[in-house]
PDB file of N, CA, C and O in Angstrom, chain B, residues numbered from 101:
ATOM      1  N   UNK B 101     -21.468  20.325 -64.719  1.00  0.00           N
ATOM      2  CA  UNK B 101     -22.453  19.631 -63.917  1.00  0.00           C
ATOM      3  C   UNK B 101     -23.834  19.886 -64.512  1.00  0.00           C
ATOM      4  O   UNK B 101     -24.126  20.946 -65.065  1.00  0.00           O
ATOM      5  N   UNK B 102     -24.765  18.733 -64.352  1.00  0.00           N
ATOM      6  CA  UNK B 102     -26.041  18.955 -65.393  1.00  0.00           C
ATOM      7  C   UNK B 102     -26.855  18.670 -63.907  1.00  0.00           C
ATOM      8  O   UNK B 102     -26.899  17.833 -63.006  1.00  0.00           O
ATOM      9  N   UNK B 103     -27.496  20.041 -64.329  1.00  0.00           N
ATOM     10  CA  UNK B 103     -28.253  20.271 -62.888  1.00  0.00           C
ATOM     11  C   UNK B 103     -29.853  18.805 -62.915  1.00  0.00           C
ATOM     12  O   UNK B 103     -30.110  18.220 -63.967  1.00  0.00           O
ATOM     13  N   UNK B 104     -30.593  18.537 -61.697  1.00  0.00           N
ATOM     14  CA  UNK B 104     -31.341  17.738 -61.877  1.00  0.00           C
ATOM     15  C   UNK B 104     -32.275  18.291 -61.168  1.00  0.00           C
ATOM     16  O   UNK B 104     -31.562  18.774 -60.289  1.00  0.00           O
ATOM     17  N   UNK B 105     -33.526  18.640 -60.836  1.00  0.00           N
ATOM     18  CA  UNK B 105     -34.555  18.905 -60.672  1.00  0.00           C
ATOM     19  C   UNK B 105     -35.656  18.084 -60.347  1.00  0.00           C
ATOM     20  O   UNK B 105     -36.662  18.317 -59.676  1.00  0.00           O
ATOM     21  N   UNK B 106     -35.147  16.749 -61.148  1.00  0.00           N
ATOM     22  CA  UNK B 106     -36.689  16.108 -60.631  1.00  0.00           C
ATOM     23  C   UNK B 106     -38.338  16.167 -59.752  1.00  0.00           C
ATOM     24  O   UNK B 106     -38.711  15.719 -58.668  1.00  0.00           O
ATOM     25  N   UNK B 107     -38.900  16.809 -60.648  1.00  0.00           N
ATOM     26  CA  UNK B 107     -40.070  16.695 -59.988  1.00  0.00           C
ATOM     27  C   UNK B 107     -39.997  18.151 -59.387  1.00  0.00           C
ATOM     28  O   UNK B 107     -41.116  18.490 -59.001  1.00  0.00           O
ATOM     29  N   UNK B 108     -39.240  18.917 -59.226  1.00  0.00           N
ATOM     30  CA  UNK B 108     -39.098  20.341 -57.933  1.00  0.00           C
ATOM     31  C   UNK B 108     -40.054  21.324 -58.618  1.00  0.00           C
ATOM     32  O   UNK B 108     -40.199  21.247 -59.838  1.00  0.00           O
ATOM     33  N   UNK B 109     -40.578  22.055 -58.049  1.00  0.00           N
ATOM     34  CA  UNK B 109     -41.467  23.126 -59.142  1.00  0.00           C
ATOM     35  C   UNK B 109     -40.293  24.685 -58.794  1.00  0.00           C
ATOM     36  O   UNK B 109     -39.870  25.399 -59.703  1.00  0.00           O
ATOM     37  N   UNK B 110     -39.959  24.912 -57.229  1.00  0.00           N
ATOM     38  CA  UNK B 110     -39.213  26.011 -57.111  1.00  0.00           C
ATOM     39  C   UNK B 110     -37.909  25.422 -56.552  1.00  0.00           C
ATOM     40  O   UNK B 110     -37.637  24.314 -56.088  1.00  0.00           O
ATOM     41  N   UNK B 111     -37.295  26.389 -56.726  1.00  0.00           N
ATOM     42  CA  UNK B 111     -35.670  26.405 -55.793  1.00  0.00           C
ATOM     43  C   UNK B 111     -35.166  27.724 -55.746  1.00  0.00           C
ATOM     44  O   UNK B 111     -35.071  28.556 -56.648  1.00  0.00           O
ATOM     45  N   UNK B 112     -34.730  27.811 -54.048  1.00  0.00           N
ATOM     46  CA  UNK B 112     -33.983  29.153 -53.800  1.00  0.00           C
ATOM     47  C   UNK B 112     -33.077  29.306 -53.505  1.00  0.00           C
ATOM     48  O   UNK B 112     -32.862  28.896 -52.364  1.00  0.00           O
ATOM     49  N   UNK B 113     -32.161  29.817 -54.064  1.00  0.00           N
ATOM     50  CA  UNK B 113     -30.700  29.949 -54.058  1.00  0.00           C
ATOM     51  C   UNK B 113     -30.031  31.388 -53.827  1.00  0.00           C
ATOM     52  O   UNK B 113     -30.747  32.225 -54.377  1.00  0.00           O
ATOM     53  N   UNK B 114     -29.022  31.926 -53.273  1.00  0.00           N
ATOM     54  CA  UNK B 114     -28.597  33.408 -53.315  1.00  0.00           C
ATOM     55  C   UNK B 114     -28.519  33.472 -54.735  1.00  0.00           C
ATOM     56  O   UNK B 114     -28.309  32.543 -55.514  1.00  0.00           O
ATOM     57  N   UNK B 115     -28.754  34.932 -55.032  1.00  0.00           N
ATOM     58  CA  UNK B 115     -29.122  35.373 -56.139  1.00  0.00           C
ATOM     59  C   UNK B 115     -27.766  35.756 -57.147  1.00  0.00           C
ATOM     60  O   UNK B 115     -28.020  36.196 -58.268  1.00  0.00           O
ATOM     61  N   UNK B 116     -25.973  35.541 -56.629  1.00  0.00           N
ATOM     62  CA  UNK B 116     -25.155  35.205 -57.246  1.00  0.00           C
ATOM     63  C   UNK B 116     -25.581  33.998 -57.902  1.00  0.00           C
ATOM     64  O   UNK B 116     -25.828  33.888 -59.102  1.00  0.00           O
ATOM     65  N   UNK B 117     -25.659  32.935 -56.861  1.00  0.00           N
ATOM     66  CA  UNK B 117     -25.940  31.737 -58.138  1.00  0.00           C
ATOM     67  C   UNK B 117     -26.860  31.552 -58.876  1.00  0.00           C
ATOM     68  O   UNK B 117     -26.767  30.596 -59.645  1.00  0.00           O
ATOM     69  N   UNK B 118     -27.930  32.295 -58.908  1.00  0.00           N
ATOM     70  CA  UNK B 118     -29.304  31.999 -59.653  1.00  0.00           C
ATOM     71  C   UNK B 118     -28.449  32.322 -61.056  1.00  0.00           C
ATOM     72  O   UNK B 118     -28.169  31.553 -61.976  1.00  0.00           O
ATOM     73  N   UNK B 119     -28.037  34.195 -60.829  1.00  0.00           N
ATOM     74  CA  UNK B 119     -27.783  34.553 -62.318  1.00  0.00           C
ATOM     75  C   UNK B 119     -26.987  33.707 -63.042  1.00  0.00           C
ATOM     76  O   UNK B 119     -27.233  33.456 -64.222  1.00  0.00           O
ATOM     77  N   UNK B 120     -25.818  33.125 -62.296  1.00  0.00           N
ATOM     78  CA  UNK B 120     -24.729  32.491 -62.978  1.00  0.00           C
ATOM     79  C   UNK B 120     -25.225  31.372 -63.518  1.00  0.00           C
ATOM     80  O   UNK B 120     -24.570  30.981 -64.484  1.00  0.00           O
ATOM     81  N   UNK B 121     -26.347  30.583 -63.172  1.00  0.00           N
ATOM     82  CA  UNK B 121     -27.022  29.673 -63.322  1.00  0.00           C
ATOM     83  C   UNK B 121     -27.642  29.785 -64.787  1.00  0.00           C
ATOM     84  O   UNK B 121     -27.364  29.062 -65.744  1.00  0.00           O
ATOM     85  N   UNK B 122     -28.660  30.987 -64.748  1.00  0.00           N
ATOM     86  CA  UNK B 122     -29.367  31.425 -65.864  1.00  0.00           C
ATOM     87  C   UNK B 122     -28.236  31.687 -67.449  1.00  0.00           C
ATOM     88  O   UNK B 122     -28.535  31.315 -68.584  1.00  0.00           O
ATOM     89  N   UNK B 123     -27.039  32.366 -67.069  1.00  0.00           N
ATOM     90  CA  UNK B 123     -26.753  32.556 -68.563  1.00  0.00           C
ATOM     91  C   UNK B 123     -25.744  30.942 -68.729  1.00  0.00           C
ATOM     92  O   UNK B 123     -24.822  30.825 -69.536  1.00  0.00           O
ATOM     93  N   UNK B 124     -26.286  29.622 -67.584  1.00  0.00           N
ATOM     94  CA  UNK B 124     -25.476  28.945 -68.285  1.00  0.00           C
ATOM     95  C   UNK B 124     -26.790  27.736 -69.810  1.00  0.00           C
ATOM     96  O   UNK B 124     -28.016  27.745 -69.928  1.00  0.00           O
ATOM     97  N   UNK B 125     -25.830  27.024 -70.527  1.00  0.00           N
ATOM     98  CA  UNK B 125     -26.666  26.872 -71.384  1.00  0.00           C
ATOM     99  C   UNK B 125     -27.568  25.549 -71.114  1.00  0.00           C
ATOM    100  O   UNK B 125     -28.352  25.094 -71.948  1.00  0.00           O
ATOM    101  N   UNK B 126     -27.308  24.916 -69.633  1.00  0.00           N
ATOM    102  CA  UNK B 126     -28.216  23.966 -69.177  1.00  0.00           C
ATOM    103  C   UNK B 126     -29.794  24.399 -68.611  1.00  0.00           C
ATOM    104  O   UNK B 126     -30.777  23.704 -68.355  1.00  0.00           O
ATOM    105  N   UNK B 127     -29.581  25.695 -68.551  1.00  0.00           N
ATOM    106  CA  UNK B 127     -30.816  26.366 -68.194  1.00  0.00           C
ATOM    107  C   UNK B 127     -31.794  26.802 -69.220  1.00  0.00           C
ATOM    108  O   UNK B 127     -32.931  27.207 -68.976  1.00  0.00           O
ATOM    109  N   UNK B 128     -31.090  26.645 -70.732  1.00  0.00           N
ATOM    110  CA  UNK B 128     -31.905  26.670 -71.911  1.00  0.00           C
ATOM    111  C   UNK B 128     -33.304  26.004 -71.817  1.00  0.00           C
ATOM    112  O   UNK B 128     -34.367  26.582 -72.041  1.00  0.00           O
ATOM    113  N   UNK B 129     -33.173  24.901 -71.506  1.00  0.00           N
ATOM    114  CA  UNK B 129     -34.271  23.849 -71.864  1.00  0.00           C
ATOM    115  C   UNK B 129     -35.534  24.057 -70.493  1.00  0.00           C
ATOM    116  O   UNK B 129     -36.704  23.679 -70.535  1.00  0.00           O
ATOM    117  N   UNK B 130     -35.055  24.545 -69.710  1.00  0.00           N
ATOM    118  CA  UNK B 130     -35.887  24.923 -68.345  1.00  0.00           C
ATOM    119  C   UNK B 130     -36.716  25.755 -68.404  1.00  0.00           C
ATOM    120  O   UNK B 130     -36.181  26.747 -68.897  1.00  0.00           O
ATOM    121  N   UNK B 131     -37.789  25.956 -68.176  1.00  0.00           N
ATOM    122  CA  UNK B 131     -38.691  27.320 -67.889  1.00  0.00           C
ATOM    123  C   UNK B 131     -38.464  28.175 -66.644  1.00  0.00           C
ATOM    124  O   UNK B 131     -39.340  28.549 -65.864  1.00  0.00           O
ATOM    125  N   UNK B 132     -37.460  28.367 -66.592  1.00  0.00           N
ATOM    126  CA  UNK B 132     -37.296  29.208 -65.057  1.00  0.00           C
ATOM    127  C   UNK B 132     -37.063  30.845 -65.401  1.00  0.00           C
ATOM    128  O   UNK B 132     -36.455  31.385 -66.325  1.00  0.00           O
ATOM    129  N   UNK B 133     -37.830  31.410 -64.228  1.00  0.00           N
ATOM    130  CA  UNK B 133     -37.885  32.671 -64.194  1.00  0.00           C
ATOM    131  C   UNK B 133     -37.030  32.988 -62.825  1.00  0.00           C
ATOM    132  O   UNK B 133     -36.458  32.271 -62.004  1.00  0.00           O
ATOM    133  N   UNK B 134     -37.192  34.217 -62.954  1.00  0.00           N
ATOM    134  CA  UNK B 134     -37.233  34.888 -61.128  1.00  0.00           C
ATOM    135  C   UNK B 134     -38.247  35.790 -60.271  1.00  0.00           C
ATOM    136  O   UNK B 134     -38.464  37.001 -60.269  1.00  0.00           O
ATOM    137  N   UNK B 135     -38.647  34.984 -59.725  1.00  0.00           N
ATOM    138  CA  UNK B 135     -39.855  36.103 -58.992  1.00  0.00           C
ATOM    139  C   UNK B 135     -38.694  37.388 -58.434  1.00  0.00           C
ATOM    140  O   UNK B 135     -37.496  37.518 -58.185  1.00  0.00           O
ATOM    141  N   UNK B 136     -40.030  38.222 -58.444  1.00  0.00           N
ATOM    142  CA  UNK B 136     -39.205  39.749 -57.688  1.00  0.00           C
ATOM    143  C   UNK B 136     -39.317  39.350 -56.327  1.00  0.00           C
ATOM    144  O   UNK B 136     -39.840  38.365 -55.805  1.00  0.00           O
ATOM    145  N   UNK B 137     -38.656  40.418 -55.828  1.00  0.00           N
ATOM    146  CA  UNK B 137     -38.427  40.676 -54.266  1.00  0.00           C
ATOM    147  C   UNK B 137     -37.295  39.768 -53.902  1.00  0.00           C
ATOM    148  O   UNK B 137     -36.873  38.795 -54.528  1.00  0.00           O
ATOM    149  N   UNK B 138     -36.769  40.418 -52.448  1.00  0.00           N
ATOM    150  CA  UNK B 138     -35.548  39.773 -51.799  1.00  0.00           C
ATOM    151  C   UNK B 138     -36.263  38.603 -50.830  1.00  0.00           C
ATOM    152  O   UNK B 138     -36.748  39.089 -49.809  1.00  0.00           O
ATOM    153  N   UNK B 139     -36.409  37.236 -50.955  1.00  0.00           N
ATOM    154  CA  UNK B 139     -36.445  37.016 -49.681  1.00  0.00           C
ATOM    155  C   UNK B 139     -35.904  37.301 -47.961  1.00  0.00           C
ATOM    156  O   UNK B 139     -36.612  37.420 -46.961  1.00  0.00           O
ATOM    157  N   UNK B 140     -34.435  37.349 -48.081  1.00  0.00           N
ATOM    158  CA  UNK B 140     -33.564  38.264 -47.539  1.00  0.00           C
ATOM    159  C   UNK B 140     -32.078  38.524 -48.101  1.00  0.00           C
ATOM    160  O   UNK B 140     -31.271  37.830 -48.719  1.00  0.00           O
ATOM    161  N   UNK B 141     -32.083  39.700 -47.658  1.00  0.00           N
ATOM    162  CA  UNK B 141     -30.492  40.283 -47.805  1.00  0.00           C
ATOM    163  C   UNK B 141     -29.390  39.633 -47.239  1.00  0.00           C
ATOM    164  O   UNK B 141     -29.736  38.803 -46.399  1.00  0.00           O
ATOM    165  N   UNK B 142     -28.146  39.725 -47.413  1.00  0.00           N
ATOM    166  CA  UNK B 142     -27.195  39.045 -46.792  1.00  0.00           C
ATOM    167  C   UNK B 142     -25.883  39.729 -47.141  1.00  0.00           C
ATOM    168  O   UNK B 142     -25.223  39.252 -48.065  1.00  0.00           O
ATOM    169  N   UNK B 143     -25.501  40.654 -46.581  1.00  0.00           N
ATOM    170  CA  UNK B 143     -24.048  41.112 -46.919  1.00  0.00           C
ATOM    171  C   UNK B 143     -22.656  40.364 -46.916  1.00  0.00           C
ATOM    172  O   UNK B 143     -22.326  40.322 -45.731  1.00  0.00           O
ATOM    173  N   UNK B 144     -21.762  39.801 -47.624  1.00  0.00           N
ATOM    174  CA  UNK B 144     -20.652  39.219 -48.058  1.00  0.00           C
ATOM    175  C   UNK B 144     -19.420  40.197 -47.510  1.00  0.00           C
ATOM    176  O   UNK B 144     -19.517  41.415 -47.365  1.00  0.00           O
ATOM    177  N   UNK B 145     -18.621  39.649 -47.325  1.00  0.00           N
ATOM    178  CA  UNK B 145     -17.161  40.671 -46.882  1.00  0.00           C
ATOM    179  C   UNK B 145     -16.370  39.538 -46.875  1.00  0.00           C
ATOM    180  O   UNK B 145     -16.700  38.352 -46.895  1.00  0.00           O
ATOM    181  N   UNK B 146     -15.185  40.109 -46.841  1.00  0.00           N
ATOM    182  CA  UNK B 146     -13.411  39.256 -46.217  1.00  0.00           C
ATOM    183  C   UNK B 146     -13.239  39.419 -45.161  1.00  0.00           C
ATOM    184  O   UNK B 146     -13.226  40.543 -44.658  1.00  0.00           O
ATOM    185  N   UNK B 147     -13.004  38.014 -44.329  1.00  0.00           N
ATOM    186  CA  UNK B 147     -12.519  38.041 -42.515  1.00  0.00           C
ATOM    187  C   UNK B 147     -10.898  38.556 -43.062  1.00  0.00           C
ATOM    188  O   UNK B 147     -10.239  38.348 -44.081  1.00  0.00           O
ATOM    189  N   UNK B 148     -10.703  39.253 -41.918  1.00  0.00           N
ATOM    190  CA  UNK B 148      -9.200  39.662 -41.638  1.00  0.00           C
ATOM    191  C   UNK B 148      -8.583  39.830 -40.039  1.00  0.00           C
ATOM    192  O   UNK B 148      -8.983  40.386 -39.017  1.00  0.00           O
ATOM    193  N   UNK B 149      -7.921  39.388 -40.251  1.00  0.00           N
ATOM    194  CA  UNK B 149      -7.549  39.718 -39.012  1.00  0.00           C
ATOM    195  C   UNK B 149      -7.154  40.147 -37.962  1.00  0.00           C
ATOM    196  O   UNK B 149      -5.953  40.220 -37.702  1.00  0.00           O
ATOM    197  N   UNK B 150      -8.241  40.574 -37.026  1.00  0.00           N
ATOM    198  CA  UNK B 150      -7.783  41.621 -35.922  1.00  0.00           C
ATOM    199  C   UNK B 150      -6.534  42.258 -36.085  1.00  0.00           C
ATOM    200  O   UNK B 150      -5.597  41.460 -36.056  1.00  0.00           O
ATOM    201  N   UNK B 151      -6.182  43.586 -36.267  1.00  0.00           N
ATOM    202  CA  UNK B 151      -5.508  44.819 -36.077  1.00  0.00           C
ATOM    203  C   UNK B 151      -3.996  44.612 -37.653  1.00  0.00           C
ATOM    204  O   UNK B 151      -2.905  45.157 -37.817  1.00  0.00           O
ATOM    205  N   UNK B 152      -4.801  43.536 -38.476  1.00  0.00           N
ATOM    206  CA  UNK B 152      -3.573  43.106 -39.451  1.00  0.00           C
ATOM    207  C   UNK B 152      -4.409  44.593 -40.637  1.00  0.00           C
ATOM    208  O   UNK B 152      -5.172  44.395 -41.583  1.00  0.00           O
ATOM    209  N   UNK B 153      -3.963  45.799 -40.180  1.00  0.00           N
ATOM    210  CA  UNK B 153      -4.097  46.344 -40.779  1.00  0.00           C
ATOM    211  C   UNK B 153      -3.017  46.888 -42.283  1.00  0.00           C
ATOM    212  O   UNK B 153      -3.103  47.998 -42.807  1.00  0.00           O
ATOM    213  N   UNK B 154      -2.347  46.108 -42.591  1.00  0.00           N
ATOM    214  CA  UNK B 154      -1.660  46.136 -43.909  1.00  0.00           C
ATOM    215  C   UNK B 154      -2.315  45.354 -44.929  1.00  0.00           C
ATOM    216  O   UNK B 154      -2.342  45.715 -46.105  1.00  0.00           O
ATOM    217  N   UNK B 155      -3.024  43.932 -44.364  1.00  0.00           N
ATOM    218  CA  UNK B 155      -3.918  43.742 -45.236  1.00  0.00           C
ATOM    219  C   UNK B 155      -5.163  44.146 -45.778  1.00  0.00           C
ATOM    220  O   UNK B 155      -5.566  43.925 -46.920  1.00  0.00           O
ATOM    221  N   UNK B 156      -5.566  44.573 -45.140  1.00  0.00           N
ATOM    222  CA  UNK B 156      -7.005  45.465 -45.276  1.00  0.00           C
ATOM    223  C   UNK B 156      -6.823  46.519 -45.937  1.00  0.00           C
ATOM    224  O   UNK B 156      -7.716  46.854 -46.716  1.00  0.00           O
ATOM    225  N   UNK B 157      -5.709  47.279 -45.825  1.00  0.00           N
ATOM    226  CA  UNK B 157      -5.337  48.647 -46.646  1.00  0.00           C
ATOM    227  C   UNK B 157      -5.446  47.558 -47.992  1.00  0.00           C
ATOM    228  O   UNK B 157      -6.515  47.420 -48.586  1.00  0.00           O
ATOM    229  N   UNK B 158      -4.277  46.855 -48.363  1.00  0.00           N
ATOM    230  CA  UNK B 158      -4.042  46.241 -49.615  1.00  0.00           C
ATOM    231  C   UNK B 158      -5.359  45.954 -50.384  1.00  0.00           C
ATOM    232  O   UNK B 158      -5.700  46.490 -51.439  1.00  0.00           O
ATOM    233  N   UNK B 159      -6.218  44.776 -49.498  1.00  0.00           N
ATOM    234  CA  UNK B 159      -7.656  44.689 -50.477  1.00  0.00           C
ATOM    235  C   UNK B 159      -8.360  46.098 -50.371  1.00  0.00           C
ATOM    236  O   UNK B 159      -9.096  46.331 -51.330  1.00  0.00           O
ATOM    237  N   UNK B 160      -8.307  46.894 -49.602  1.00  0.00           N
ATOM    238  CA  UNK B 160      -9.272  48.037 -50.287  1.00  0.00           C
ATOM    239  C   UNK B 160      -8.904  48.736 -51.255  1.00  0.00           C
ATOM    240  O   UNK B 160      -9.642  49.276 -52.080  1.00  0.00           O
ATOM    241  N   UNK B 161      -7.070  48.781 -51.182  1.00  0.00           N
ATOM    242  CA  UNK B 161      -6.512  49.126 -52.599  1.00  0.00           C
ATOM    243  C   UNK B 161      -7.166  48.409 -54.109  1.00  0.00           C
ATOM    244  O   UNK B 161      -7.579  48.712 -55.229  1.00  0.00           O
ATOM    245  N   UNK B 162      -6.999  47.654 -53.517  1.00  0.00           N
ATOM    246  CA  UNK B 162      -7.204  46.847 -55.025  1.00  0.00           C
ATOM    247  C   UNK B 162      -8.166  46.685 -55.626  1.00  0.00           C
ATOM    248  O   UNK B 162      -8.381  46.609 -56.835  1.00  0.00           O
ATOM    249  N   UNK B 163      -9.123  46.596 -54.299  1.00  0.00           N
ATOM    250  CA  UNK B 163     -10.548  46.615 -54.586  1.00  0.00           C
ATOM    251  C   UNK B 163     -11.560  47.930 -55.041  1.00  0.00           C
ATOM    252  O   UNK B 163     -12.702  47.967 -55.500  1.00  0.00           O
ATOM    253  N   UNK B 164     -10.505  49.044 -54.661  1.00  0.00           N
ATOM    254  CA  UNK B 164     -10.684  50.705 -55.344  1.00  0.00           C
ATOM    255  C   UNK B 164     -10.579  50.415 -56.630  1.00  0.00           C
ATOM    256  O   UNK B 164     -11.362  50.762 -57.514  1.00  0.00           O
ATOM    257  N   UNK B 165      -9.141  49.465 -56.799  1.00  0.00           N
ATOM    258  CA  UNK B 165      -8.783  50.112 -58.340  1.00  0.00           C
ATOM    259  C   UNK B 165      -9.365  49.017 -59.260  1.00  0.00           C
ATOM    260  O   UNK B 165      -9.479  49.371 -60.433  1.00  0.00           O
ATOM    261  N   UNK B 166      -9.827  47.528 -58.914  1.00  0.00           N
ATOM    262  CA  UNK B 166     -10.856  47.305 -60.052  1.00  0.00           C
ATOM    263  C   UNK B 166     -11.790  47.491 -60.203  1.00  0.00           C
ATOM    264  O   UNK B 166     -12.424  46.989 -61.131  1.00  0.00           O
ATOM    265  N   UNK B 167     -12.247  48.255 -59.391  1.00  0.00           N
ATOM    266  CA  UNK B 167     -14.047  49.176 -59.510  1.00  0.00           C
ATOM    267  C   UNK B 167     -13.327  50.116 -60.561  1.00  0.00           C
ATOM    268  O   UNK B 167     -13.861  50.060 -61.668  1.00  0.00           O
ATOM    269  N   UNK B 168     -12.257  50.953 -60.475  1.00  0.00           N
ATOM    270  CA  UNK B 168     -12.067  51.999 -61.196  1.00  0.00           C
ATOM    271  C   UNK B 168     -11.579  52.090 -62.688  1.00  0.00           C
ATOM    272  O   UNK B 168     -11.593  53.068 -63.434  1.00  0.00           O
ATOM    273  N   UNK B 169     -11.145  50.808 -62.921  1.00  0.00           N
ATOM    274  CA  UNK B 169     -10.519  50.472 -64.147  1.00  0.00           C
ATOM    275  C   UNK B 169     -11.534  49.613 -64.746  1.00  0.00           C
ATOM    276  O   UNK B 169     -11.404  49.453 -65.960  1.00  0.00           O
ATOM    277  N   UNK B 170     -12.685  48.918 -64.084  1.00  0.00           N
ATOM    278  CA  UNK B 170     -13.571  48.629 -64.594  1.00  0.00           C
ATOM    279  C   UNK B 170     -13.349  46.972 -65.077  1.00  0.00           C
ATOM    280  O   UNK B 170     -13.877  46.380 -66.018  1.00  0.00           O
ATOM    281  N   UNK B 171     -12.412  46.498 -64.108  1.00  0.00           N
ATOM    282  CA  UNK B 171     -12.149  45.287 -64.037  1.00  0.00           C
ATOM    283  C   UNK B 171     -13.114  44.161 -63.177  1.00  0.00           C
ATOM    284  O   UNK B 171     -13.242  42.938 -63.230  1.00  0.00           O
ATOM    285  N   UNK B 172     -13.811  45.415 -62.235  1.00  0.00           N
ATOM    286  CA  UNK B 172     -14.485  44.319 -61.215  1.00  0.00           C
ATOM    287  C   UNK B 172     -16.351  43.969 -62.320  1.00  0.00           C
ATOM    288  O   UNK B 172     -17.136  43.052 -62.079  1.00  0.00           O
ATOM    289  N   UNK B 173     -16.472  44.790 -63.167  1.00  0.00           N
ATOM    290  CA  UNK B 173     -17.602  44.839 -63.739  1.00  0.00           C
ATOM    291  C   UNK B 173     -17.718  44.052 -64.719  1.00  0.00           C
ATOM    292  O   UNK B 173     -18.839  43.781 -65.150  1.00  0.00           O
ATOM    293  N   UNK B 174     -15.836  43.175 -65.636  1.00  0.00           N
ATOM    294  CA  UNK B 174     -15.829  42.125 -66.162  1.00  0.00           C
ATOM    295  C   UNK B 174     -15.502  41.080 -65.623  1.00  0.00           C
ATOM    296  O   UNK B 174     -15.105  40.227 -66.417  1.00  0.00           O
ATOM    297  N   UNK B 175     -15.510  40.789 -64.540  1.00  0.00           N
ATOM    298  CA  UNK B 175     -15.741  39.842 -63.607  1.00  0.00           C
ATOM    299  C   UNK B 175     -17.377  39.493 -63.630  1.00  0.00           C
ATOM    300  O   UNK B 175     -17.942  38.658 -64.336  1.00  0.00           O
ATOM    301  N   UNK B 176     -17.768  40.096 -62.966  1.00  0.00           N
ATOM    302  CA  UNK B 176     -19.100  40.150 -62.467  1.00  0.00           C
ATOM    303  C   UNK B 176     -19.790  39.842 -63.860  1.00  0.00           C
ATOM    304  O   UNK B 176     -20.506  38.844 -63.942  1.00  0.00           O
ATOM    305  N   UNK B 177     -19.577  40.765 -65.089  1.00  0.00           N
ATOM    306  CA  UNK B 177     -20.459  40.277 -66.528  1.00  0.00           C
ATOM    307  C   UNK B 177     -20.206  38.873 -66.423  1.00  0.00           C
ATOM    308  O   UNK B 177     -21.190  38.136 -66.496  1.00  0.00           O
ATOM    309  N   UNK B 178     -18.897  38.280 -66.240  1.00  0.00           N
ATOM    310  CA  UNK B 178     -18.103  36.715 -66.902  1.00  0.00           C
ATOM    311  C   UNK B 178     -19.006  36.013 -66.000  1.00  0.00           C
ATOM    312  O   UNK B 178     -19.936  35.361 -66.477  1.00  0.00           O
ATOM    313  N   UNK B 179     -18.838  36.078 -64.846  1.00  0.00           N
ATOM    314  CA  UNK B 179     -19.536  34.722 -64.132  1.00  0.00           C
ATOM    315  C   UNK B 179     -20.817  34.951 -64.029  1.00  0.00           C
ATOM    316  O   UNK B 179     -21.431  33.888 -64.115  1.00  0.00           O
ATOM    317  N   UNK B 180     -21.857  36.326 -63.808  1.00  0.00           N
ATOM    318  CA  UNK B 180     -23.046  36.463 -63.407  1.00  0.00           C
ATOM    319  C   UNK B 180     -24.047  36.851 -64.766  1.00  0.00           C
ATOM    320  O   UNK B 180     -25.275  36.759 -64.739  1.00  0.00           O
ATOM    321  N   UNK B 181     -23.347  37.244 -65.799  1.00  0.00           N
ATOM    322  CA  UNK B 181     -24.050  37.467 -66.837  1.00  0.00           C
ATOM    323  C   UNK B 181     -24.736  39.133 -67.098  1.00  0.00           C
ATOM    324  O   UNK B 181     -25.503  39.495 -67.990  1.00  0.00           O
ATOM    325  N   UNK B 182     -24.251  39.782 -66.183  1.00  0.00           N
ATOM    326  CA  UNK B 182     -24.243  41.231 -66.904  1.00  0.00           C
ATOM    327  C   UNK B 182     -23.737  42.470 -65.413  1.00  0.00           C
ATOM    328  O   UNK B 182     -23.155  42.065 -64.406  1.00  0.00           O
ATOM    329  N   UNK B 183     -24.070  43.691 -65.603  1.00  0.00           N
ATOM    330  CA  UNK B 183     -22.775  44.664 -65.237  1.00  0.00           C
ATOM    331  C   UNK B 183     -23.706  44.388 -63.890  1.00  0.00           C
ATOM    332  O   UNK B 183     -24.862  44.035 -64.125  1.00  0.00           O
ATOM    333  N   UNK B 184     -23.372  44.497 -62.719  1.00  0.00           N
ATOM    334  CA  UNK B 184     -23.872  45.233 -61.258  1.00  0.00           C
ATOM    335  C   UNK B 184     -23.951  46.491 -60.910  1.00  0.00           C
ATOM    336  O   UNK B 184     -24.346  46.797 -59.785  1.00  0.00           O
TER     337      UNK B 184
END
């Protein structure tokens, strides 16, 4: 998708998509920066469901072990463009 802008001077987006945005190569030709500061925070999670506690064990399993193997940090490089 070839982003379009017309005429816009800013745009604010959560700051997953900004980065993913930036290392793509349609953003070459753009002058865009990032101002500092958070406008606001917003914490992300998985709904689960009430008392389905076998699933919740499972993603925190998993979600332990690609922090630990260092799988969740080539994720995060691939789509966002560097480590978190």
């Amino acid at each position: 998708m070839k982003p379009s802008f017309k005429g816009r001077e800013a745009i604010v987006n959560d700051k997953p998509v900004n980065e993913y945005f930036l290392t793509q190569k349609a953003s070459a030709n753009l002058n865009l920066r990032e101002v500092p500061g958070v406008l606001k925070a917003e914490n992300y999670g998985f709904a689960i469901r009430k008392g389905d506690d076998k699933l919740r064990a499972r993603l925190d399993k998993v979600l332990d072990e690609i922090r630990a193997d260092g799988t969740y940090d080539k994720i995060y490089a691939k789509w966002f463009g560097g480590n978190k």
